[in-house]
C-alpha positions as CSV (number, residue, x, y, z in Angstrom):
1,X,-48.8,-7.1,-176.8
2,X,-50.4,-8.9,-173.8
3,X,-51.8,-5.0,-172.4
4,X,-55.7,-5.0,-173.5
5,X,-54.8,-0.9,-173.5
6,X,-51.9,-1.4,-176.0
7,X,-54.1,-3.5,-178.0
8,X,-56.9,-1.1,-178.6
9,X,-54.0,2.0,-178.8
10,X,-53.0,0.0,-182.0
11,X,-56.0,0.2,-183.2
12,X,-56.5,3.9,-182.6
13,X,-55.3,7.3,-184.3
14,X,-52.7,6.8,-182.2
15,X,-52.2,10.6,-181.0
16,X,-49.1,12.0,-179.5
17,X,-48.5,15.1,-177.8
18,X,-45.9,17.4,-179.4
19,X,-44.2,20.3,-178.0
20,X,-42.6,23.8,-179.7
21,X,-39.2,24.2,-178.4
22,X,-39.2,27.3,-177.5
23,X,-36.1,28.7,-179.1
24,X,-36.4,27.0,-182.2
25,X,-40.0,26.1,-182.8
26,X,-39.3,22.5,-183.4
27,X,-42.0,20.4,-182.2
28,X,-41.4,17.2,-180.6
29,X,-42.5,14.7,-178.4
30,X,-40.8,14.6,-174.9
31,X,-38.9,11.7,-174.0
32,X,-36.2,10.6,-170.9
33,X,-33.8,10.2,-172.6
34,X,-30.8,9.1,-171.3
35,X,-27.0,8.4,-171.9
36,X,-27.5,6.9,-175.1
37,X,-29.6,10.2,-176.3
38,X,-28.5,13.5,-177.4
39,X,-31.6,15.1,-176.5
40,X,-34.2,14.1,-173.8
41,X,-33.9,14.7,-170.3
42,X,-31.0,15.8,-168.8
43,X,-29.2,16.4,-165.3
44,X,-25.7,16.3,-163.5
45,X,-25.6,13.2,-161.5
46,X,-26.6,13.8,-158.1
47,X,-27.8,16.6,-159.0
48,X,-31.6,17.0,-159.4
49,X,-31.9,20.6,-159.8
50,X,-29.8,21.2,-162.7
51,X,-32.1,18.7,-164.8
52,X,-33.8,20.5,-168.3
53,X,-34.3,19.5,-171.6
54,X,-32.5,19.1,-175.0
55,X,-34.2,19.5,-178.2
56,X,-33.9,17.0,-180.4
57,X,-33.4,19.2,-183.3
58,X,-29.6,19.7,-184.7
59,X,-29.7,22.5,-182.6
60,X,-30.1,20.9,-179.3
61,X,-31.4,24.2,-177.8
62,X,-31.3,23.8,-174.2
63,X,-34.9,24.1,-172.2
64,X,-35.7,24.7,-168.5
65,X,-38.4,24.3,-166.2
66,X,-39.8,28.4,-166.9
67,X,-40.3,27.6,-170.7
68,X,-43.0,25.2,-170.1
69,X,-46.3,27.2,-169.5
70,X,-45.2,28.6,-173.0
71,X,-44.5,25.4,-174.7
72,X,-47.8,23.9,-173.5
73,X,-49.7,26.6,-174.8
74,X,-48.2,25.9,-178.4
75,X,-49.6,22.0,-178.2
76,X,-50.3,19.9,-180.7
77,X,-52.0,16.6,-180.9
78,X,-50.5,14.8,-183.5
79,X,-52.2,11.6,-185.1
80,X,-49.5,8.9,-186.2
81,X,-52.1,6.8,-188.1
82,X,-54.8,8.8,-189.4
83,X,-56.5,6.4,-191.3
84,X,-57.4,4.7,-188.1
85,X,-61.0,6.1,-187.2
86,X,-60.8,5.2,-183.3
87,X,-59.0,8.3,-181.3
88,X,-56.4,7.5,-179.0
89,X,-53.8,9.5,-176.9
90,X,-50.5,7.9,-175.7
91,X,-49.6,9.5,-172.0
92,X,-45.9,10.1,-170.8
93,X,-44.5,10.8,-167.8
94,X,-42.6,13.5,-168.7
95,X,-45.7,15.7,-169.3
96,X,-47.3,17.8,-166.6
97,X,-50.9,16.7,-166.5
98,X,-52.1,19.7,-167.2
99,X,-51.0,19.4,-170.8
100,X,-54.1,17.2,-171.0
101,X,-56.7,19.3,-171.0
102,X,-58.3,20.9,-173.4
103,X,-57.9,24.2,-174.2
């Protein structure tokens, strides 16, 4: 609450990017992850090259680095509060920056 950018994100739209998975079609947002996660970002320890991604659908359909060109092609914008008349786009790491731009 003391970010003057998370202030005026509260007041926005408050749009999200969401990705098609691209077995399943479920469209998500992308997050780490982590231990406590089924689905997110995932890699053997010490091993950086092995890491992909998990849906978070109850399929947990597992994704790799080649499905992305695809996946960003299928994005969506989503607003989380509609009634708010101000656009606003949260930014995550775990997008290329690419994904950005408009299409």
């Amino acid at each position: 609450g003391i970010s003057r950018i998370e202030r005026l994100f509260e007041d926005s739209d408050q749009r999200y990017l969401f990705l098609p998975c691209p077995h399943c079609g479920h469209m998500q947002r992308l997050i780490w992850g982590g231990k406590d996660f089924d689905h997110g970002i995932k890699w053997e320890p010490g091993k950086p090259a092995t890491a992909h991604y998990i849906c978070e659908s109850p399929k947990h359909c597992r994704i790799e680095e080649r499905h992305k060109m695809s996946m960003l092609k299928k994005r969506e914008w989503r607003k989380q509060k509609p009634e708010n008349e101000i656009p606003g786009f949260h930014v995550s790491e775990p997008y290329p920056a690419k994904s950005f731009a408009r299409s």
